[in-house]
C-alpha positions in Angstrom: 9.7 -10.8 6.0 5.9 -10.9 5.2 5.0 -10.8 8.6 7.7 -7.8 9.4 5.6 -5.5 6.2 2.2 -6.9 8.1 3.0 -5.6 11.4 4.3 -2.3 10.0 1.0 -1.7 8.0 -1.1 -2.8 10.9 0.0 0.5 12.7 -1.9 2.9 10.1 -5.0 0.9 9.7 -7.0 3.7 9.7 -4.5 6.6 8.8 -3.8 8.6 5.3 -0.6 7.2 3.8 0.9 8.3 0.4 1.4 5.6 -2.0 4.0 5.4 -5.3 3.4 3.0 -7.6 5.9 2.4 -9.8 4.8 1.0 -13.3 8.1 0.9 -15.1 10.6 3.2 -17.4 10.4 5.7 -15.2 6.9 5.9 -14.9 5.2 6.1 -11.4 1.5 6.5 -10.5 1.1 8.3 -6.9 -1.9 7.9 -4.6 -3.1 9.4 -1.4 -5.1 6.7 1.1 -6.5 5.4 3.8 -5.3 1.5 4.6 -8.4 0.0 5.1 -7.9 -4.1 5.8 -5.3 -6.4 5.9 -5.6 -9.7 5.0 -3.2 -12.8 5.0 -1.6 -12.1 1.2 -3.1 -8.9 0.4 -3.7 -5.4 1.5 -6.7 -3.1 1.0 -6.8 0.8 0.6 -9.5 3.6 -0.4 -8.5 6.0 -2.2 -10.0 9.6 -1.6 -12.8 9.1 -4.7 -13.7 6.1 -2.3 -12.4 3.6 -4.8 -10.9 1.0 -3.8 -7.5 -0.9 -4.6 -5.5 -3.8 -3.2 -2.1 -4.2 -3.1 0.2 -7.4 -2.3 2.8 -7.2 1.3 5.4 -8.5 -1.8 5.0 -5.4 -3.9 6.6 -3.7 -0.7 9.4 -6.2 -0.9 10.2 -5.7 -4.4 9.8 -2.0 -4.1 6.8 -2.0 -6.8 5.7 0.4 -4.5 6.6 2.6 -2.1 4.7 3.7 1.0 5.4 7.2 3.1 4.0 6.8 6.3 
């Protein structure tokens, strides 16, 4: 299942991607970025302030958050 989430991702290295974080009770945080790296556990993205913020292929799983390609 990890490794279905990695492949996916590993198409938009590179590209802008819309990101909704969902922190609970209705409450979601939204991001616009640029995947960045992936590595075995974790992902990496830049947001457009050039910050940057990591994510796990299991909060994909989960539906913590939700990419829009």
């Amino acid at each position: 299942m990890i490794g279905e989430v990695r492949s996916k991702l590993n198409d938009y290295v590179g590209q802008k991607v819309t990101i909704k974080y969902n922190l609970g009770r209705n409450k979601y945080e939204k991001y616009h970025v640029t995947i960045k790296e992936l590595y075995e556990n974790v992902f990496l993205v830049e947001l457009n302030n050039n910050a940057k913020k990591s994510f796990t292929y299991t909060d994909i799983i989960t539906k913590t958050i939700k990419i829009d390609y």
